[in-house]
C-alpha positions as CSV (number, residue, x, y, z in Angstrom):
1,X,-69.9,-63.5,-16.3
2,X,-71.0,-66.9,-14.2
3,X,-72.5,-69.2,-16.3
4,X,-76.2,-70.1,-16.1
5,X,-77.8,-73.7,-15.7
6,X,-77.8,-73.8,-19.6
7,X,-74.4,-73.0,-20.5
8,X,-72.6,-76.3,-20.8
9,X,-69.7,-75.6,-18.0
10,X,-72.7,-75.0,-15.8
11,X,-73.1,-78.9,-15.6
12,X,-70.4,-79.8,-13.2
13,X,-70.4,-77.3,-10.5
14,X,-72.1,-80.0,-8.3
15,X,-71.5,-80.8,-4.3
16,X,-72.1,-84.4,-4.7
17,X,-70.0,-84.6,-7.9
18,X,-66.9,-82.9,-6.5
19,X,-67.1,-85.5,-3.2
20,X,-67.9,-88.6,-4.9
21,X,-64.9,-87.7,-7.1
22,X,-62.6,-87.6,-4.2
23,X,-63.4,-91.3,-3.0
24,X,-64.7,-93.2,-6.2
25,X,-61.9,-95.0,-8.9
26,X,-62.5,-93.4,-12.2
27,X,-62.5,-95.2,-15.3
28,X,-59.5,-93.6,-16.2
29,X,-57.7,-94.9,-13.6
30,X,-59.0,-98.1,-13.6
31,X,-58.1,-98.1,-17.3
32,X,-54.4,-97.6,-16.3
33,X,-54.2,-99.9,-13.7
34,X,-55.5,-102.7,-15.7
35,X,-52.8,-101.8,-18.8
36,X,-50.2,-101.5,-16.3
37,X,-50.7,-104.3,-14.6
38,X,-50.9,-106.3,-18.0
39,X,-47.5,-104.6,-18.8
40,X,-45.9,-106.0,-15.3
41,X,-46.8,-109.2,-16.4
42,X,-45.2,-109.2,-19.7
43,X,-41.9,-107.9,-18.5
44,X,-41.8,-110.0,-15.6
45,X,-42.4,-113.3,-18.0
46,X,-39.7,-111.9,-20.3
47,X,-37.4,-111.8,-17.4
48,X,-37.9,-114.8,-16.7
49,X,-38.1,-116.8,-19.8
50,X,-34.4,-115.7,-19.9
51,X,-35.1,-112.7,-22.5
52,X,-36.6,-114.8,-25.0
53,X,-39.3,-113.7,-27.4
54,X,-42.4,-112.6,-25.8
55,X,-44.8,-112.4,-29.1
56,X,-43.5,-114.3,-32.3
57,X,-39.7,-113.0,-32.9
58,X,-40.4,-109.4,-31.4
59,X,-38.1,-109.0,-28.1
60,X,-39.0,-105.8,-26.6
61,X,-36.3,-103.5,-25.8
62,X,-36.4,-100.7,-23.0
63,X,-38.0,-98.5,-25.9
64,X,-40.5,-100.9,-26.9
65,X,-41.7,-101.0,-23.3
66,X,-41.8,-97.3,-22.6
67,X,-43.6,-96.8,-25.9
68,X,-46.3,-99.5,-24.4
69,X,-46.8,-97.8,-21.2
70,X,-47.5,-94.1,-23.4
71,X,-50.1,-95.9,-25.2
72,X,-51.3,-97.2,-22.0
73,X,-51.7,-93.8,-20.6
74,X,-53.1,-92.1,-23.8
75,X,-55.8,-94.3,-23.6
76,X,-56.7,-94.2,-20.3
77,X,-56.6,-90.4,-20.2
78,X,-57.0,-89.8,-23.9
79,X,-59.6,-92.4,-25.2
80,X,-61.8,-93.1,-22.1
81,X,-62.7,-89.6,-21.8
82,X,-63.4,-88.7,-25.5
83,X,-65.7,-92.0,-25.2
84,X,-67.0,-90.5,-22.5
85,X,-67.7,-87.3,-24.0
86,X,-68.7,-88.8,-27.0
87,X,-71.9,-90.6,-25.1
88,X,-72.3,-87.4,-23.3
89,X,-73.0,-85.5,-26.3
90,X,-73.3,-87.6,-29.4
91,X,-74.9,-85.4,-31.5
92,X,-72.9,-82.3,-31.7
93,X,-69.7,-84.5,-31.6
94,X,-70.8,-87.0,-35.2
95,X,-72.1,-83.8,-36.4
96,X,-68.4,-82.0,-36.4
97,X,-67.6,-85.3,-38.2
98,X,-69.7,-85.4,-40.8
99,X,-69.2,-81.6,-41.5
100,X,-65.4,-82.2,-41.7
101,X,-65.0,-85.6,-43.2
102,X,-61.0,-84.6,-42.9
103,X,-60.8,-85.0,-39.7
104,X,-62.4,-88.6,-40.0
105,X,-59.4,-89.1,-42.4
106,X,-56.8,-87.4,-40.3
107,X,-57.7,-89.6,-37.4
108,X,-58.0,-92.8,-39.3
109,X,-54.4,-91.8,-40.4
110,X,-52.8,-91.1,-36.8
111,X,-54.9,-94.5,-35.6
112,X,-53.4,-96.6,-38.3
113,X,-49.7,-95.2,-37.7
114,X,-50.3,-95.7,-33.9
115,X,-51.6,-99.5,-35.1
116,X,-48.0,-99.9,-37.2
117,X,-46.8,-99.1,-34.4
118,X,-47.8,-101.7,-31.8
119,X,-48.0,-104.4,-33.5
120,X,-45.4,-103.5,-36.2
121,X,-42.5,-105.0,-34.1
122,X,-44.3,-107.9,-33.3
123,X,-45.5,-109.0,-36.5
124,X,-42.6,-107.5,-38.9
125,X,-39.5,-108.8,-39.7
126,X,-36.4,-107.2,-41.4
127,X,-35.8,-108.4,-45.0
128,X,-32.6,-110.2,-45.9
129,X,-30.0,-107.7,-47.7
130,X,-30.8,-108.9,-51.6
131,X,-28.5,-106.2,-53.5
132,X,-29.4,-107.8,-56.7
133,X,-33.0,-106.4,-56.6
134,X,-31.5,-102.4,-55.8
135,X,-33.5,-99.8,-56.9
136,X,-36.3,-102.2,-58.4
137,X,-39.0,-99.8,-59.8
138,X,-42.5,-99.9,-58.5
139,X,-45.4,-101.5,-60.1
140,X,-46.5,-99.6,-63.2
141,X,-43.2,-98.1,-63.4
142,X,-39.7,-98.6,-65.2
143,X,-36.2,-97.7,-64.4
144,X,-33.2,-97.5,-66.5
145,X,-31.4,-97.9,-63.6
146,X,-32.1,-101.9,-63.8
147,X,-31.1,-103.7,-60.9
148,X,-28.8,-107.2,-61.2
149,X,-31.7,-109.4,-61.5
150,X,-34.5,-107.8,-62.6
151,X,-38.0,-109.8,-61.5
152,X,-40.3,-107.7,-63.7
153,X,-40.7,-107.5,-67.8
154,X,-37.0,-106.2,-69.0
155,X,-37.1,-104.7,-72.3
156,X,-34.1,-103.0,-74.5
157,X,-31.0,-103.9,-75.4
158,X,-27.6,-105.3,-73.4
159,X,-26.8,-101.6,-73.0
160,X,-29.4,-99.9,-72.5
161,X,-31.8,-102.1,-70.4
162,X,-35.3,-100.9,-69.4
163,X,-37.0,-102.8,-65.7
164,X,-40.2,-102.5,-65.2
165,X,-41.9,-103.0,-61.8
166,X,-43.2,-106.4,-60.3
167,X,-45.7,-107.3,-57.6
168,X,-43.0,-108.8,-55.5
169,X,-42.2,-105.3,-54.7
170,X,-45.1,-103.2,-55.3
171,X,-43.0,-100.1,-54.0
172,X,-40.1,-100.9,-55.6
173,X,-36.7,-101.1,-53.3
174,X,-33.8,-99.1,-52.1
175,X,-30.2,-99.7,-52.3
176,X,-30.1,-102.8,-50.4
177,X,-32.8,-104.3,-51.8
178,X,-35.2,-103.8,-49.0
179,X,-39.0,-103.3,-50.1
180,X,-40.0,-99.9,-49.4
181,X,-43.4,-101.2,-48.2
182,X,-41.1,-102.6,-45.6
183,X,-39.5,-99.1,-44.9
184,X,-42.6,-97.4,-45.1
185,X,-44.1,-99.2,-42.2
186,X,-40.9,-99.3,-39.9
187,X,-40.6,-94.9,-40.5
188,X,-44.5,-95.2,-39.5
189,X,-44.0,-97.2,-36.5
190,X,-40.4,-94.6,-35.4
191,X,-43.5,-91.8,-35.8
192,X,-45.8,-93.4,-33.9
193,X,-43.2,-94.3,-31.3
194,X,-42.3,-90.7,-31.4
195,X,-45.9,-89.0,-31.0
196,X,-47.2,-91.2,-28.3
197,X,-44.2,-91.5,-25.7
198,X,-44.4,-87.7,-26.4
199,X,-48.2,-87.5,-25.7
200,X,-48.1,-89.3,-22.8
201,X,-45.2,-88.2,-21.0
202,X,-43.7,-84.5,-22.3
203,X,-47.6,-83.0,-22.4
204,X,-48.9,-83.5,-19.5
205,X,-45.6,-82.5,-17.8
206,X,-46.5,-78.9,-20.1
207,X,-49.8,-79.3,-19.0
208,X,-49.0,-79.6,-15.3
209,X,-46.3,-76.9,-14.7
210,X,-48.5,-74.2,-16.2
211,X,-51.6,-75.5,-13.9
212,X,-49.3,-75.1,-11.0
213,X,-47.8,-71.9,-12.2
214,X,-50.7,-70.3,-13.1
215,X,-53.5,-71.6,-10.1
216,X,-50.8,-70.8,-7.3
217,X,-49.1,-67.6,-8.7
218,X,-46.9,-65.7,-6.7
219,X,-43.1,-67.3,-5.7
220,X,-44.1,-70.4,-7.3
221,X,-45.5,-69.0,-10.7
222,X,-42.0,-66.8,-10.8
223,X,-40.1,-69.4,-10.2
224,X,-41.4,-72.0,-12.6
225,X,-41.7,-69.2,-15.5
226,X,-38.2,-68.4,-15.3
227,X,-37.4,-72.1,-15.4
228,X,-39.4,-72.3,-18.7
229,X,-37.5,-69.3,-20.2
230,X,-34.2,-70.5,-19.1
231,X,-35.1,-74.3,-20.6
232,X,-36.3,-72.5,-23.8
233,X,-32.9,-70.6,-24.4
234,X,-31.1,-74.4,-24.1
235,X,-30.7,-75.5,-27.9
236,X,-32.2,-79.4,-27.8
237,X,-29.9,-80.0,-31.1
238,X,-26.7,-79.2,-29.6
239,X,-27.6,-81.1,-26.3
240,X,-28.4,-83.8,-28.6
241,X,-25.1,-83.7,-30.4
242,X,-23.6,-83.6,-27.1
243,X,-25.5,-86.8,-25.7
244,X,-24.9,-88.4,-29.3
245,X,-20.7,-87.8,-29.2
246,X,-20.8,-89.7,-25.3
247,X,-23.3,-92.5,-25.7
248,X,-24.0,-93.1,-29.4
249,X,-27.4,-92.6,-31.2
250,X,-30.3,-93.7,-29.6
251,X,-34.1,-92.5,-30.4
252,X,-34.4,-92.9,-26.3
253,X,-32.0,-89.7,-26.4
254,X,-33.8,-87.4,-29.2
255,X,-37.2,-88.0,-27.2
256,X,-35.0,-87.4,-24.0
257,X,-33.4,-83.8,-25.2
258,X,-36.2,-82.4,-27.3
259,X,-38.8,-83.3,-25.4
260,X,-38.0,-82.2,-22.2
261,X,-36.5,-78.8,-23.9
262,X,-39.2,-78.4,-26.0
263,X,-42.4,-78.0,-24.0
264,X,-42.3,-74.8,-22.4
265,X,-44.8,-73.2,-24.9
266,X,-47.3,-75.4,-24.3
267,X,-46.5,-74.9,-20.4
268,X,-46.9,-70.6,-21.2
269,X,-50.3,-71.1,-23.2
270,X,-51.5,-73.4,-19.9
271,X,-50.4,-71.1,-17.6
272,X,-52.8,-67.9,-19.8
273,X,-55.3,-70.0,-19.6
274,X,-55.6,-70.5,-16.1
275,X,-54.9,-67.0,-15.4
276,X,-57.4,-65.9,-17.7
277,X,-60.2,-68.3,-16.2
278,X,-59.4,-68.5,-12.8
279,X,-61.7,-65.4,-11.2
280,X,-64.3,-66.3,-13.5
281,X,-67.7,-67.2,-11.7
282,X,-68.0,-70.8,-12.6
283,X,-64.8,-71.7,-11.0
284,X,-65.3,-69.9,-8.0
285,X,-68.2,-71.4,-7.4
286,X,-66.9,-74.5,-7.6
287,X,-64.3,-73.8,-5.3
288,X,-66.6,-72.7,-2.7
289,X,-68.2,-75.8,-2.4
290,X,-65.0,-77.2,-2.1
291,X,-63.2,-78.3,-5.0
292,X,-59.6,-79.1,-4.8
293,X,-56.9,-76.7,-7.4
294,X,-56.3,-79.9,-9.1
295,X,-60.1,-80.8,-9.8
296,X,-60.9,-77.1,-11.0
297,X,-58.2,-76.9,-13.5
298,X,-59.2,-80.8,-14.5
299,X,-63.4,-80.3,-14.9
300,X,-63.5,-76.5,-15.3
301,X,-60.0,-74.3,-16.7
302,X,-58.7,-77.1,-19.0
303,X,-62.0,-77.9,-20.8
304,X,-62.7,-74.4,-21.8
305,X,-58.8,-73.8,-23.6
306,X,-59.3,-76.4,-25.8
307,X,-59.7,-74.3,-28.2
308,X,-55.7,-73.0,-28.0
309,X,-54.2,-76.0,-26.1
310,X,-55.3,-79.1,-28.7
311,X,-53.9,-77.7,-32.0
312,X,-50.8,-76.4,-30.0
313,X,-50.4,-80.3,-28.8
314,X,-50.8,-81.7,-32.3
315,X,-48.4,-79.0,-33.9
316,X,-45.9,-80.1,-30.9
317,X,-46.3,-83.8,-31.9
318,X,-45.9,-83.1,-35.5
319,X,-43.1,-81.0,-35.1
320,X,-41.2,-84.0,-32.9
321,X,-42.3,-86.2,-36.2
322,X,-40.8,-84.1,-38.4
323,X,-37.7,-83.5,-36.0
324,X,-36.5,-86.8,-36.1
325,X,-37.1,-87.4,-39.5
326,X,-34.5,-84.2,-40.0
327,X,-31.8,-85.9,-37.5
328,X,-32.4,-89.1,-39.4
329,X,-31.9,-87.6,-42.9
330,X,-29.0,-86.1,-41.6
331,X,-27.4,-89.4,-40.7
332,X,-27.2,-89.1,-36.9
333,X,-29.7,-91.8,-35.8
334,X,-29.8,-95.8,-35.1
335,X,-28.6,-97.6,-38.1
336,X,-31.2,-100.3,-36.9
337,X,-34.2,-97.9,-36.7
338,X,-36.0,-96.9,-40.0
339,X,-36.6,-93.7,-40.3
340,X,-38.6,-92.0,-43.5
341,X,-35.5,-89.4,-42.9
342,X,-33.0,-91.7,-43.5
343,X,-34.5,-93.5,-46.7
344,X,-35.2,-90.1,-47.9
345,X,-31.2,-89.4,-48.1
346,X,-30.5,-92.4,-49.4
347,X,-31.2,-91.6,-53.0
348,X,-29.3,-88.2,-52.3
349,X,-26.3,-90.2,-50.9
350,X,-26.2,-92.4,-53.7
351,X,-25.9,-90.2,-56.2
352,X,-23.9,-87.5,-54.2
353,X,-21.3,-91.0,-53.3
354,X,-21.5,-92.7,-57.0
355,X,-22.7,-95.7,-55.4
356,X,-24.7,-96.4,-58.5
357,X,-20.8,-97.4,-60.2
358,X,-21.5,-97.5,-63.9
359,X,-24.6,-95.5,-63.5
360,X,-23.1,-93.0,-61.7
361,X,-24.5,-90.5,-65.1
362,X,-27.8,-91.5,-64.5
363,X,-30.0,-88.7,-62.3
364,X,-31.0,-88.9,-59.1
365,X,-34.6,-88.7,-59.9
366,X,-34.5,-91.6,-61.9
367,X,-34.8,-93.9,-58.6
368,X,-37.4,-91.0,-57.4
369,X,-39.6,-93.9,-55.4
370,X,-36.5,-93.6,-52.9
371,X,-37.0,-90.5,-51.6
372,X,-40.8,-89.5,-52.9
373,X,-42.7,-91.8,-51.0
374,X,-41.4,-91.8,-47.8
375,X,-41.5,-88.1,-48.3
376,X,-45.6,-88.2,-49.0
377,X,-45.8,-90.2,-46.2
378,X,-43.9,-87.9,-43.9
379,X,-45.9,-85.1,-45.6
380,X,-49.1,-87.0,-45.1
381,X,-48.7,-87.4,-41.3
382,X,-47.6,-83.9,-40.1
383,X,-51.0,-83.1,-42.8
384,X,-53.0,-85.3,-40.6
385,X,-51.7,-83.8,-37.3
386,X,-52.7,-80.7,-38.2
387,X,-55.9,-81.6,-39.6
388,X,-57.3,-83.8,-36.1
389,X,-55.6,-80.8,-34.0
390,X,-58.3,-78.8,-35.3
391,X,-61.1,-81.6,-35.4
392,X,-60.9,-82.5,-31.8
393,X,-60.3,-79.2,-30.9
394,X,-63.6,-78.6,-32.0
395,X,-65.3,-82.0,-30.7
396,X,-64.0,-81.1,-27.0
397,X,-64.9,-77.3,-27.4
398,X,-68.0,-77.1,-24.1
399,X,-69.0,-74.3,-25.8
400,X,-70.7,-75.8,-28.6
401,X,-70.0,-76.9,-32.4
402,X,-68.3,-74.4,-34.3
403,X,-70.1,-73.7,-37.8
């Protein structure tokens, strides 16, 4: 049934609207030009100040740089047009907000892991190895697995000696004496570095192939749905292991293997979506006054499957999250990139390896700060995923609020 002037997708089927937006620079793009164009500039000055450090003693790396041009694109496409949409309709949109105070949480959460994340490298530093402080308990906490030097209040005897935690390490440490504040934030800024070059780069490849497939049907929707099912039958973790034997771990590689193997659902539920809404009135009306494939699927189609395509985006994203974390914990990452995997196995590996020596009879949950926290945290985020998947899903839906 064709919408009528008061149904919300009524609003852009508009003849001036559909020209003007074939000759005027959005803000979108001007958005992305700018950040771009800032981005040239700082590679071009680290090329030639000779590779030194561009901000304090961060020195991006080829990762580091693609990370920065995925936030540049998720927020020119990503946070121009919520603001946008936000001015649009303010109401119903702080109204889903305050109903669902969650979602205000979830999205503080991903905002603050995608803020570790950008300025993490910049303004962090790895600690010094100090195995004298291992396994120092967290505040409020003791251990009878004392390290060598233990900076808190040390009761009991020369045999049985109790540590209790300090402020110098609020979290307590690990096995090489690293704070696990420290490892905290560097597994928050691997997430963030995960979920945003995935955002901007692996969804809207989904997003376009099942446009294409599904708007021009025929030879070209066969021929793009069989590539899906074939790419879908390729196992990323092999490929991975494969890449992983020939050029070494790299988190450039996991990105690389599951994320271009991994989108093909996202491309099928795309693809429905267009084929479900592509005879329906709105949209042909708009492309009788002349609106281009591209411009229907962007203003009309895309809009209106919000309600299946955002939470299958944020599952996607938390499932790469929690992906990585599993190749971490199983050992085969960067031993210079912090993973909440990796710190999660090391309290398994040092009891599993007897790398406590003497206190090889102790438990392993005795140095539970090891492995629990970074596992809340992990926990936390793929909550928090899920959670704004459903918020925004919501917020974009031109339908109206949901109840």
């Amino acid at each position: 049934m064709p919408p009528t002037e008061d149904d919300p997708r009524f609003e852009d089927l508009d003849w001036n609207e559909i020209q003007q937006s074939k000759r005027t620079v959005t803000a979108e793009r001007a958005a992305l030009a700018v950040g771009v164009a800032l981005l040239a500039l700082g590679r071009a000055y680290q090329e030639l100040s000779a590779g030194l450090y561009l901000i304090g003693d961060w020195r991006p790396v080829t990762l580091d740089w693609a990370f920065l041009l995925a936030v540049t694109v998720v927020a020119a496409y990503g946070a121009v047009p919520f603001a946008k949409r936000l001015r649009r309709r303010p109401v119903s949109l702080r109204g889903v907000l305050r109903r669902r105070p969650a979602v205000v949480l979830s999205g503080a959460f991903v905002a603050g892991l995608v803020a570790v994340g950008v300025v993490g490298s910049a303004l962090g530093g790895s600690p010094p190895l100090r195995f004298q402080h291992a396994y120092h308990p967290p505040v409020g906490f003791a251990s009878t697995v004392p390290p060598q030097e233990c900076l808190g209040v040390e009761t009991g005897g020369p045999f049985d000696r109790v540590c209790h935690g300090t402020w110098e390490y609020p979290l307590g440490t690990n096995e090489r004496g690293h704070p696990l504040g420290f490892l905290l934030v560097e597994g928050a800024r691997t997430a963030a570095y995960v979920t945003v070059i995935s955002a901007a780069f692996i969804v809207p490849l989904a997003a376009a192939v099942g446009v294409v497939a599904g708007i021009r049907g025929g030879v070209v929707d066969d021929l793009l749905s069989s590539y899906v099912d074939v790419q879908l039958c390729i196992p990323a973790l092999l490929l991975y292991f494969i890449g992983y034997a020939y050029y070494g771990p790299s988190l450039l590689l996991l990105l690389a293997t599951f994320g271009l193997l991994s989108w093909g659902g996202i491309a099928r539920l795309v693809r429905s979506e267009v084929i479900q809404r592509r005879e329906e009135g709105y949209v042909l009306v708009a492309r009788s006054l002349g609106a281009s494939g591209a411009y229907v699927a962007r203003r009309h189609i895309l809009p209106n499957s919000t309600n299946t395509l955002v939470p299958a985006v944020f599952q996607l994203l938390a499932l790469f999250v929690l992906i990585e974390a599993g190749v971490a914990f199983l050992g085969f990452h960067e031993i210079g990139t912090y993973s909440w995997g990796s710190t999660i196995s090391e309290s398994i590996n040092a009891a599993v390896a007897g790398q406590l020596q003497e206190r090889a009879d102790q438990p392993a949950h005795k140095i539970w700060w090891v492995s629990s926290l970074p596992a809340a945290a992990l926990t936390a985020t793929l909550v928090a995923f899920k959670t704004l998947g459903d918020g925004v899903r919501d917020a974009l839906d031109p339908r109206g609020d949901r109840s």
